[in-house]
BAVEXLO-35263 format. One record per residue (C-alpha): residue number from 1; x, y, z; residue in three letters; chain. Coordinates in nm, 4 decimals, always signed. Example, Ala and Ser with C-alpha at 12.3 -4.5 7.8 and 13.67 -1.06 7.14 Angstrom:
BEGIN
REC   i        u        v        w  aa ch
REC   1  +1.2300  -0.4500  +0.7800 Ala  A
REC   2  +1.3670  -0.1060  +0.7140 Ser  A
This chain:
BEGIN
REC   i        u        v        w  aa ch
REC   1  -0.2964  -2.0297  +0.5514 Unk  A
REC   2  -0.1327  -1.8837  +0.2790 Unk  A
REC   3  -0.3830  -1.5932  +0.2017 Unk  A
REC   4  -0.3478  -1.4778  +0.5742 Unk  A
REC   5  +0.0492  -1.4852  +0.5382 Unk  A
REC   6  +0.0148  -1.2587  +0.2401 Unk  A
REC   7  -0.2680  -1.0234  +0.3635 Unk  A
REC   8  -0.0329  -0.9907  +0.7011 Unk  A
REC   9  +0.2485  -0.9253  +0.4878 Unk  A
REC  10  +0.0515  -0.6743  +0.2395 Unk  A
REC  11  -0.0213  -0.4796  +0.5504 Unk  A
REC  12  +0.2712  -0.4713  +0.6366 Unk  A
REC  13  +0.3774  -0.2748  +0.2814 Unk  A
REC  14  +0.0470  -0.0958  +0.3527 Unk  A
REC  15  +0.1922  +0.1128  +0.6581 Unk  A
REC  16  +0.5662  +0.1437  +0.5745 Unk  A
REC  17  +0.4314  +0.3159  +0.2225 Unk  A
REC  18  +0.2292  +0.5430  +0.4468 Unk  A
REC  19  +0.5481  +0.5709  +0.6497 Unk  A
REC  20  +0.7476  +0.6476  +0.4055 Unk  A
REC  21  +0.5176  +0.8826  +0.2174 Unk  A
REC  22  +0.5029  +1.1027  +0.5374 Unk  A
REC  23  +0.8272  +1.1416  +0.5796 Unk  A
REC  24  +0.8870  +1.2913  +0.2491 Unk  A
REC  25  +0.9114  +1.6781  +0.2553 Unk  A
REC  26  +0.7178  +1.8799  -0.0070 Unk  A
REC  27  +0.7762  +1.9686  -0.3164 Unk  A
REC  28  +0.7786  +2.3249  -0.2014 Unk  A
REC  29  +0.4422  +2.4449  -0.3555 Unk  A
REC  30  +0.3564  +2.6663  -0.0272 Unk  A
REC  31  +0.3171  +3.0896  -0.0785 Unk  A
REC  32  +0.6701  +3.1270  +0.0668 Unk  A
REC  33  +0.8403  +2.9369  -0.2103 Unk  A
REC  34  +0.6034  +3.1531  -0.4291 Unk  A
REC  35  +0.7613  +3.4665  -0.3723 Unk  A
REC  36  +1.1060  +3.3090  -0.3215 Unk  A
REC  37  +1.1516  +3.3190  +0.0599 Unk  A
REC  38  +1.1494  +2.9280  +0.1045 Unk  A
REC  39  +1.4766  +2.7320  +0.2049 Unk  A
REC  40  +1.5769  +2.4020  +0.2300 Unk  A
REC  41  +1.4578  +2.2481  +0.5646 Unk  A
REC  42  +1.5442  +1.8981  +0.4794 Unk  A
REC  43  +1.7874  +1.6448  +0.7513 Unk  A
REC  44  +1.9815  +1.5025  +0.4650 Unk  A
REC  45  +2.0172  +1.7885  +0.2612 Unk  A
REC  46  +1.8753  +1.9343  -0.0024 Unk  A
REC  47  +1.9067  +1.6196  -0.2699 Unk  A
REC  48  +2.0486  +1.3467  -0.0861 Unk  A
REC  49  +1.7240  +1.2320  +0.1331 Unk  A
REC  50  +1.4813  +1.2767  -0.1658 Unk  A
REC  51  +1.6733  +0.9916  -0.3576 Unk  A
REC  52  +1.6579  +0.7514  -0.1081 Unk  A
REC  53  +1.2678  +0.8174  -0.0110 Unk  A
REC  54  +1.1955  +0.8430  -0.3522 Unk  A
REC  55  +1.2987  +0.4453  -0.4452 Unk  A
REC  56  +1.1896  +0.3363  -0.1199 Unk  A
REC  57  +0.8208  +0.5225  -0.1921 Unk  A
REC  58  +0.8911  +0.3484  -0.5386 Unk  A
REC  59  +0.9944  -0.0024  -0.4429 Unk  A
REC  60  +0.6441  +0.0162  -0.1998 Unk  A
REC  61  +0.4099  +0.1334  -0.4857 Unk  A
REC  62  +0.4977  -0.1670  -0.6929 Unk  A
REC  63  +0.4870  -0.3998  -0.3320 Unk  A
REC  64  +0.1668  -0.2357  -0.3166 Unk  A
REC  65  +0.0527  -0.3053  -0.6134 Unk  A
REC  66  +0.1622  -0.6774  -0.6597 Unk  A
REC  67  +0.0201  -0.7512  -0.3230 Unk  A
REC  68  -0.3345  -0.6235  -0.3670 Unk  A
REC  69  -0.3109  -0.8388  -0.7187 Unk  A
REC  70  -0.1675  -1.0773  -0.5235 Unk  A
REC  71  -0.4774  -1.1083  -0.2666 Unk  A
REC  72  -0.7123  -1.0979  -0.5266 Unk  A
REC  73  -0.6046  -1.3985  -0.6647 Unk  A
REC  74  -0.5624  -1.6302  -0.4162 Unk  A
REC  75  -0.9076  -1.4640  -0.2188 Unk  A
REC  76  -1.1036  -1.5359  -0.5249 Unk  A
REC  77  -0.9436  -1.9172  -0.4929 Unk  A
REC  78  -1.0530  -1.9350  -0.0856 Unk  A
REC  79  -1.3687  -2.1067  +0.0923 Unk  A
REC  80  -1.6330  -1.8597  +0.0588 Unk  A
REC  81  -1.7524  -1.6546  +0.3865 Unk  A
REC  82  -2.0522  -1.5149  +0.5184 Unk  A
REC  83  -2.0084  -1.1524  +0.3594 Unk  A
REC  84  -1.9250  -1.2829  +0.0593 Unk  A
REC  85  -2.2618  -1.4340  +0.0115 Unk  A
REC  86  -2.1741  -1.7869  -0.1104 Unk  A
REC  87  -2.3994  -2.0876  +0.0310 Unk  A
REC  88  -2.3818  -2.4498  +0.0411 Unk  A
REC  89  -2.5845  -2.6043  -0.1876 Unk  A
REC  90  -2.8776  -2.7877  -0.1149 Unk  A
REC  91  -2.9465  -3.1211  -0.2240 Unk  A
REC  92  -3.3002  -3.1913  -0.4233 Unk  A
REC  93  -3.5640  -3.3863  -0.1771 Unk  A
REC  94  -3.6026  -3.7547  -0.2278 Unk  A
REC  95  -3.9062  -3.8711  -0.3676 Unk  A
């Protein structure tokens, strides 16, 4: 029970640090910005939003992170499955 409550949550992490990685604008590496004809197109500003998606892309990382260490553990710990290749064990025949 407890490995599908944290593999539900760690999805969870999995899409808002997608989200919140796509939101981000770019660093501005584009040909315009080359030849100095690129301005700042961001809603908040040109600082103000890139703080705030910054620690939120940086408090998911290390969600990210803990989680998949996090399923590791406790899937290593589980019953074992039918991918996973672990069989019952047979007992030896009576004599």
């Amino acid at each position: 029970m407890l490995y599908y409550l944290t593999a539900t949550i760690y999805v969870l992490v999995c899409f808002l640090l997608m989200l919140v990685i796509l939101l981000q604008q770019g660093k501005g590496g584009d040909i315009a910005n080359a030849f100095g004809g690129g301005t700042s197109q961001a809603a908040f500003g040109a600082r103000a939003g890139a703080t705030v998606l910054s620690r939120a892309t940086t408090v998911c990382a290390i969600l990210f992170l803990l989680g998949a260490l996090v399923v590791g553990v406790i899937g290593q710990r589980g019953p074992g499955s039918v991918v996973g290749g672990r069989t019952p064990q047979r007992q030896a025949p009576a004599r």
